[in-house]
ZAMARGU-4260 file (C-alpha; in steps of 0.2 Angstrom, whole numbers, plus 5000, padded with zeros to 4 digits):
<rodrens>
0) 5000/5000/5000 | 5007/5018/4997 | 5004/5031/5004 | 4994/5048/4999 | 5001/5056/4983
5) 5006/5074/4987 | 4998/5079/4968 | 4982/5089/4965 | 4965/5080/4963 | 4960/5075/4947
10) 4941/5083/4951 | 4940/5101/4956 | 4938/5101/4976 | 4922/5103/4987 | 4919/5120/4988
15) 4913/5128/5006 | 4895/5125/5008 | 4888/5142/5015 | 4887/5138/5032 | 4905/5135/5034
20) 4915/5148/5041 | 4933/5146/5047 | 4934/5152/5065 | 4949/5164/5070 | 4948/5155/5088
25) 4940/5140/5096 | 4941/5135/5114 | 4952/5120/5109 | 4963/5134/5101 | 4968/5139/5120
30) 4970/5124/5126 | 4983/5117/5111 | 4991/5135/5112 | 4997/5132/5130 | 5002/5113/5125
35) 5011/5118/5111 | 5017/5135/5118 | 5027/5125/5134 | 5034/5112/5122 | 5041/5124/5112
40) 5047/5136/5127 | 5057/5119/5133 | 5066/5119/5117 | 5071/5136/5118 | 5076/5137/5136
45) 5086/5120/5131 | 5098/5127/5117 | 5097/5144/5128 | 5108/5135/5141 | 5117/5126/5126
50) 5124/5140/5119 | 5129/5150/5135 | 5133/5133/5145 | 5142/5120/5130 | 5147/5135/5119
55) 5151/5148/5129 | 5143/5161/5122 | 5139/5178/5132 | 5121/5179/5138 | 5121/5196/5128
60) 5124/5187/5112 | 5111/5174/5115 | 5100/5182/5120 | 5102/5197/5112 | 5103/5192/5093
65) 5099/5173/5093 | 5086/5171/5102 | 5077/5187/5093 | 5083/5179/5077 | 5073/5163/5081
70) 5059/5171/5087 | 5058/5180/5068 | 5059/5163/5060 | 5044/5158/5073 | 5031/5171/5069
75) 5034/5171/5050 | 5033/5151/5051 | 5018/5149/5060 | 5010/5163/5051 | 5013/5155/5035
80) 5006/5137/5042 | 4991/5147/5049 | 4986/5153/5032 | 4988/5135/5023 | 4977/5129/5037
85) 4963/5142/5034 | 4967/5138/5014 | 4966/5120/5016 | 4948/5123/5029 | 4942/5134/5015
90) 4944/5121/4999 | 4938/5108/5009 | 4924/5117/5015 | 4928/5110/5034 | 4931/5120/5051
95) 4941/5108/5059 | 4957/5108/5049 | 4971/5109/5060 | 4987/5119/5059 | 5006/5108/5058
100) 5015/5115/5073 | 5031/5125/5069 | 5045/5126/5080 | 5065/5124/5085 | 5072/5105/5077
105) 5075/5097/5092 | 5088/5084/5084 | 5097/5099/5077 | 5097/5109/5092 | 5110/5094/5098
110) 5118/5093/5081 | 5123/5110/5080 | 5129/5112/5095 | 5140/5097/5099 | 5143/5090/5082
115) 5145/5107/5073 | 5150/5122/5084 | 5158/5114/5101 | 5174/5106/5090 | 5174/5121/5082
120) 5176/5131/5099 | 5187/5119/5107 | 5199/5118/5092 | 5200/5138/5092 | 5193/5145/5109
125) 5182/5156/5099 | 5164/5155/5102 | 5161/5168/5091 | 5168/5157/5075 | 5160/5144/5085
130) 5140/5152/5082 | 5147/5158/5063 | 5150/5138/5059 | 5133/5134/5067 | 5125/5150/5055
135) 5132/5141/5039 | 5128/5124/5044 | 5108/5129/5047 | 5107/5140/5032 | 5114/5123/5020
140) 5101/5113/5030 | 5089/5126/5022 | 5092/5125/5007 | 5092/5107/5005 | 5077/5106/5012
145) 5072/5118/4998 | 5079/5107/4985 | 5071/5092/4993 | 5056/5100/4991 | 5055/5095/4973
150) 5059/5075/4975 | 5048/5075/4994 | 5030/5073/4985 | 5038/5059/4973 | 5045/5050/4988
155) 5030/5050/4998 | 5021/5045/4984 | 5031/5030/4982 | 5036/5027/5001 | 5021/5015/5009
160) 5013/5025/5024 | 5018/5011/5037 | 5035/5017/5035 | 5036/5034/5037 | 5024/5033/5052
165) 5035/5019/5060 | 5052/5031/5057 | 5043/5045/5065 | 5033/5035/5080 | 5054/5030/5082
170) 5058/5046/5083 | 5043/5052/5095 | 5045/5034/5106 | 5065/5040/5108 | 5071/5060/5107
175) 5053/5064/5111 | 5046/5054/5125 | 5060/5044/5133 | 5069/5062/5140 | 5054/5071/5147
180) 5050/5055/5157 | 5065/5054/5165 | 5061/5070/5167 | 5047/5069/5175 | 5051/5054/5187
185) 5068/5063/5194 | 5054/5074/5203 | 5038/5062/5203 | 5031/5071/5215 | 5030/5087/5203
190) 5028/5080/5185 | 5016/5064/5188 | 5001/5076/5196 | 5005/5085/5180 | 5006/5071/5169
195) 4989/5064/5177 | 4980/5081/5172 | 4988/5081/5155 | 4982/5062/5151 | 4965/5065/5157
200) 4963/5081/5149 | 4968/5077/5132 | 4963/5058/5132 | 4944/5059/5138 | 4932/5071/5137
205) 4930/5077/5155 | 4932/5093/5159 | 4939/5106/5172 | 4926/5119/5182 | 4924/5133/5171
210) 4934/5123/5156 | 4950/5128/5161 | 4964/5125/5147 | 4973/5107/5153 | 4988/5114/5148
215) 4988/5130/5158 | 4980/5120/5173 | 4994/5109/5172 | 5009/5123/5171 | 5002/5132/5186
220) 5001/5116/5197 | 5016/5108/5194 | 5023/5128/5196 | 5014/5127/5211 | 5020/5110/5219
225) 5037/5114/5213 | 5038/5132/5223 | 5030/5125/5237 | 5041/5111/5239 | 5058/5120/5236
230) 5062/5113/5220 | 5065/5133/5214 | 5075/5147/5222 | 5069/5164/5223 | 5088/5171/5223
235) 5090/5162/5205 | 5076/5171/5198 | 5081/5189/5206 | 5095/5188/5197 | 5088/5183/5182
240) 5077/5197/5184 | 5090/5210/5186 | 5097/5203/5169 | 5083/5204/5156 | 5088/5215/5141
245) 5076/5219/5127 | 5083/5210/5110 | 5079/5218/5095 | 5081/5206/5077 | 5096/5214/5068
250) 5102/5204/5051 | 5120/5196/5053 | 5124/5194/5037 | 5144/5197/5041 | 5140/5181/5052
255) 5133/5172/5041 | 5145/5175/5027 | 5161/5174/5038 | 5155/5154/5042 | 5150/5151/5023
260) 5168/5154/5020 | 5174/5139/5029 | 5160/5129/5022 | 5168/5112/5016 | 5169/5104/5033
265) 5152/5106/5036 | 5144/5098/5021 | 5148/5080/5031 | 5132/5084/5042 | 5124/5096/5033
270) 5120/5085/5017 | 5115/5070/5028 | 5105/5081/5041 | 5096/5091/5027 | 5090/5076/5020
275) 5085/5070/5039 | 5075/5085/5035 | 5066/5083/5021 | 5062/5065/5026 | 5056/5069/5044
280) 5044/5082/5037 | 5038/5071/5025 | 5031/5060/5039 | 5024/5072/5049 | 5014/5078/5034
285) 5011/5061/5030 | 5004/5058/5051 | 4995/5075/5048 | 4986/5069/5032 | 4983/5050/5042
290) 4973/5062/5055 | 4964/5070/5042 | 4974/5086/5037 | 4980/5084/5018 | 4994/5097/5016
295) 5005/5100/5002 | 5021/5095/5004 | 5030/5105/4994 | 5025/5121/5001 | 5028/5113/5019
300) 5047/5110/5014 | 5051/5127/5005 | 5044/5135/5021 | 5055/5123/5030 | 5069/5128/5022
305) 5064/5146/5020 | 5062/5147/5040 | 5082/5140/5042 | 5089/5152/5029 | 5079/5166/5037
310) 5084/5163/5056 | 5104/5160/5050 | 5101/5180/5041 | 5096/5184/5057 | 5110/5176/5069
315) 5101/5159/5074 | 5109/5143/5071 | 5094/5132/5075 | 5085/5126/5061 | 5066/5126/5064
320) 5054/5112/5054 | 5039/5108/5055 | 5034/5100/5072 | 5029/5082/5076 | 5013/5081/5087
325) 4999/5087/5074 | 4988/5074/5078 | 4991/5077/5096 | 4986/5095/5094 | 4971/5091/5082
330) 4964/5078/5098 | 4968/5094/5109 | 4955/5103/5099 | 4967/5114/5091 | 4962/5122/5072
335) 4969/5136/5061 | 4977/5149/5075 | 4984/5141/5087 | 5002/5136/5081 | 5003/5155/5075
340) 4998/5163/5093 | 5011/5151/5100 | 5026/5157/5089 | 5020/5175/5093 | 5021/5172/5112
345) 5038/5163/5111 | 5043/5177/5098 | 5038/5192/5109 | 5047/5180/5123 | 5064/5180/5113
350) 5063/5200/5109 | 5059/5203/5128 | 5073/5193/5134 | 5064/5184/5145 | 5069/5165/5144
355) 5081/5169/5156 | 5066/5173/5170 | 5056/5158/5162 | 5070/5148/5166 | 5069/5151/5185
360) 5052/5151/5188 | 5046/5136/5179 | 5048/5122/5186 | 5053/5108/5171 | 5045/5093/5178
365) 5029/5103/5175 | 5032/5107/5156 | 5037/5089/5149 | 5022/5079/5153 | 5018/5089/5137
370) 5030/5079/5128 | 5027/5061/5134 | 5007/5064/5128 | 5015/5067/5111 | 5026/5057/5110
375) 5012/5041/5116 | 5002/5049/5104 | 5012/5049/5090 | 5016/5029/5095 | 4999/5023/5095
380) 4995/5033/5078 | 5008/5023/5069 | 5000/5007/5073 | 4981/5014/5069 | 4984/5021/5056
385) 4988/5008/5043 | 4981/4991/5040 | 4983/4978/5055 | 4994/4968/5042 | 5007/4982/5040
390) 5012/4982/5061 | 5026/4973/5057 | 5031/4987/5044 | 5031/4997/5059 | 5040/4989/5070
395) 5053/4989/5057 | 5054/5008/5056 | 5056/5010/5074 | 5074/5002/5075 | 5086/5013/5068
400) 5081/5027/5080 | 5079/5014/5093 | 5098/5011/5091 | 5102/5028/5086 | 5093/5034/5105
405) 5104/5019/5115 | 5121/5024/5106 | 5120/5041/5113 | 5117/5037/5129 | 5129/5026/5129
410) 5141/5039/5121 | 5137/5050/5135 | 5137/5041/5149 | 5158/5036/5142 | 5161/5055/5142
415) 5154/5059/5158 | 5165/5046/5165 | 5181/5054/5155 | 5182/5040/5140 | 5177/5035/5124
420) 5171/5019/5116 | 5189/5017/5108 | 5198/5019/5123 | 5186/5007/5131 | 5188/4994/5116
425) 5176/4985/5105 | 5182/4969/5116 | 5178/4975/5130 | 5161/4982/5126 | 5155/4967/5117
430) 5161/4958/5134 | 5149/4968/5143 | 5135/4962/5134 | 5133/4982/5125 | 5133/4977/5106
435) 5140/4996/5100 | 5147/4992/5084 | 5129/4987/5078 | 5119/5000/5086 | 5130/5013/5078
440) 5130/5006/5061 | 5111/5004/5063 | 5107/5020/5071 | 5118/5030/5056 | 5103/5040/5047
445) 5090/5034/5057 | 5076/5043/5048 | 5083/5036/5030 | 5086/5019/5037 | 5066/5018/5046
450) 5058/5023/5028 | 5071/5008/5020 | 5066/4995/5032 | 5049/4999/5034 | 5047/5000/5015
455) 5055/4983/5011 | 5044/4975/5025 | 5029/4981/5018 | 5031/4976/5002 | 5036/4960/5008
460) 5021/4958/5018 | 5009/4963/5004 | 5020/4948/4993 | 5028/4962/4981 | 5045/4954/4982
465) 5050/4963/4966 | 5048/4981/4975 | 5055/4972/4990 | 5070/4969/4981 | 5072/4990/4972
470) 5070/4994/4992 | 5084/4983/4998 | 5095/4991/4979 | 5091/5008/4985 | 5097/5004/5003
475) 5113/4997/4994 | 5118/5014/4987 | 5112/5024/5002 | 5124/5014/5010 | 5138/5014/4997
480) 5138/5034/4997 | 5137/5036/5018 | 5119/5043/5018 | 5115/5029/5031 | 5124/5017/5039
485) 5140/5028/5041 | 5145/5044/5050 | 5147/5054/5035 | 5145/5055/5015 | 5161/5047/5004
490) 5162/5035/4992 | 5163/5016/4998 | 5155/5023/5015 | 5149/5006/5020 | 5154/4993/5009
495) 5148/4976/5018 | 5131/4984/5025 | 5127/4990/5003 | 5132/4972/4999 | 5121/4967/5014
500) 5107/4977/5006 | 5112/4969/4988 | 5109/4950/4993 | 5096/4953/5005 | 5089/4962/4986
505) 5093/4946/4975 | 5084/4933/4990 | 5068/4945/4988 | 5068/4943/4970 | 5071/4925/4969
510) 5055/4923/4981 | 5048/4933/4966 | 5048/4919/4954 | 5042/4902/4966 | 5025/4897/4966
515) 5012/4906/4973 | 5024/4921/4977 | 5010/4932/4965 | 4997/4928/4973 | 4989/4945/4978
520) 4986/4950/4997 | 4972/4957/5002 | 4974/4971/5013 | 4962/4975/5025 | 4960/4993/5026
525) 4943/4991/5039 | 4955/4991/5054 | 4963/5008/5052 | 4958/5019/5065 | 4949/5036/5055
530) 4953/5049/5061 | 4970/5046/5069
</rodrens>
């Protein structure tokens, strides 16, 4: 089965009957803004810290010019993804058309920093060479997303739904959901009354006394709990007070420009990221369509890219993309406005310089219960949304981020202990019982790696061996060239894992000629869950 095509109807669509009228604001508008609005304040408060904490950054630079520069990036974006929600709602003639949520790549707020800017700093104690590498590294990621947006509507077209829902229920099940609920349990006794209000609020249809928005009643009692019970201190947040500066968005060209002329050693992540890029947002507009919200996908991607060019003009080096969660925020009762009130609230945030204050006075146990609802969300939608026969499929997509997720901690848990996996050895590890070698190799363009498995599996289930097989050929050459499997692009990148994908190619295709391997399979499309 394959999924949507991105292309125009053959027959003209429905017009709006006259009773339909696109609301500016619903009440499930509030309650999605304050969901989406403190999932994506965690993400800025996060790389906030980043670039003062890892690359040493002053607080005047961050949040004078880059945090302004984001928040740019975040009104235009969502103001953009509001109007294609009110054009979709109006061609459709439907008022429940929901908005994709917009905001700051979490994966690339990691990347940049310790992949891209911290060797940069540590090799030249500059941090101020440091941000212009991570400006030129996020302005490529634009405009290869911008190029990918002429090949992304041909690759979902031909990429079966069960694997680009299983790559991005891997990424939600890992880098969204598994760090907010350690999170939350480090202080259980702030983030589970939290969690409780959030998963009652947003998974049944009881409501607060005077339909209080569950995100803000969540927020103010986990706040609550949290001053209550010491867990914040007031002589953090005077200070932060004392040092809130108004930043006005300036251009940084001479930034941007000083870092594009050191260019070439970036192109190792930028190419392969960019590309994680167009992929990802080619699943999230695949998970909004499976909830009922058919978006182009060619105008998502160039407003991708767009958004990343625009915030490295500006002096951010934080990529933002379209967000997973829509179907979250559609269940939520968010419609056409809420994604663009919350990048005007973060925006006006960034200008006044006040995620330093935010950051003292919110507790973070009660913000990422946010995160976990999305990220089970997100899960059970991969499963319901396809055919009962294509679980497998998605099962499939889900390990290469699964790998990808253990790798790093194990990675970091090394470094906090002052080593390395080389120093360590292979021998040693594999002693242990921690089987690195193949996590990292699996976990090596995760996003890529989830559509290739979860496509050949698909095709295999449904008995189309022959596809099966130009699956496994393209995984081959992916391989070959270091888009996956390898920790950066050159030419004989992975050569065993691409002769891997080359026999496990010719098995499929001599399946393809034994008896009864033509035999069609009916595919049960009664079992997918509408709606979700």
């Amino acid at each position: 089965m394959s999924a949507t095509s991105d292309p125009a109807p053959t027959t003209d669509p429905p017009s709006p009957t006259p009773t339909t009228k696109v609301a500016w604001w619903t009440r499930g508008d509030t309650n999605a803004f304050f969901g989406l609005g403190f999932n994506i304040l965690v993400n800025v408060l996060t790389l906030t810290g980043l670039m003062i904490g890892v690359i040493g950054l002053s607080p005047d630079n961050v949040l004078g010019t880059v945090l302004p520069a984001l928040g740019v990036a975040l009104i235009l974006g969502n103001l953009y993804y509001t109007f294609l929600a009110r054009r979709l709602a109006a061609r459709e003639g439907r008022d429940d058309v929901t908005a994709l949520p917009y905001g700051p790549s979490v994966p690339h707020m990691f990347i940049v920093v310790f992949v891209v800017m911290l060797p940069v700093y540590l090799n030249t104690k500059d941090a101020i060479q440091a941000w212009q590498a991570g400006l030129a590294w996020a302005f490529m990621i634009g405009v290869i997303v911008m190029i990918g947006a002429f090949v992304g509507p041909y690759v979902r077209k031909l990429t079966p739904r069960a694997a680009m829902l299983g790559t991005l229920a891997g990424i939600s099940i890992t880098f969204i959901s598994m760090r907010p609920a350690g999170q939350i349990w480090e202080a259980a006794w702030i983030g589970l009354p939290v969690l409780a209000i959030i998963l009652i609020g947003f998974f049944t249809d009881v409501k607060l006394p005077g339909n209080v928005p569950v995100g803000l009643a969540a927020l103010l009692v986990g706040t609550a709990i949290g001053w209550a019970g010491g867990y914040m201190s007031v002589p953090d947040l005077t200070a932060a007070v004392e040092d809130i500066a108004v930043g006005i968005p300036d251009q940084r060209i001479d930034l941007l420009f000083n870092g594009l002329g050191d260019l070439a050693p970036l192109l190792g992540t930028a190419i392969p990221l960019g590309v994680y890029n167009f992929t990802e947002a080619m699943s999230n507009v695949e998970s909004a369509a499976a909830a009922g919200d058919n978006y182009n996908l060619r105008s998502v991607l160039l407003a991708d890219g767009a958004g990343a060019c625009i915030g490295a003009a500006f002096g951010s080096p934080f990529p933002p993309a379209v967000y997973i969660g829509h179907p979250g925020w559609k269940d939520a009762g968010g419609r056409a406005s809420y994604s663009l009130a919350s990048g005007v609230a973060i925006g006006l945030l960034c200008f006044l310089g006040l995620f330093g204050v935010l950051n003292y006075l919110l507790p973070v146990p009660a913000i990422v219960p946010i995160l976990l609802f999305i990220g089970l969300l997100i899960g059970a939608q991969a499963f319901q949304a396809v055919p009962r026969l294509h679980a497998v499929a998605v099962v499939a997509a889900l390990l290469p981020n699964l790998a990808e997720w253990g790798r790093g901690l194990i990675d970091n848990a090394l470094s906090a202990a002052g080593t390395t996996v080389d120093e360590v050895g292979m021998e040693a590890m594999n002693g242990a019982g921690v089987i690195y070698e193949g996590l990292k190799t699996l976990g090596e363009g995760a996003v890529l790696v989830g559509l290739i498995l979860g496509t050949i599996v698909t095709f295999i289930l449904e008995k189309k061996f022959h596809f099966a097989a130009i699956a496994a050929a393209v995984g081959a050459v992916l391989s070959f060239i270091g888009l996956i499997h390898a920790p950066e692009v050159s030419w004989a990148a992975a050569p065993e894992v691409s002769l891997g994908y080359l026999f496990f190619g010719v098995v499929c295709l001599a399946y393809w000629f034994l008896p009864g391997a033509r035999t069609p399979v009916e595919v049960d499309e009664s079992d997918v869950v509408a709606g979700h």
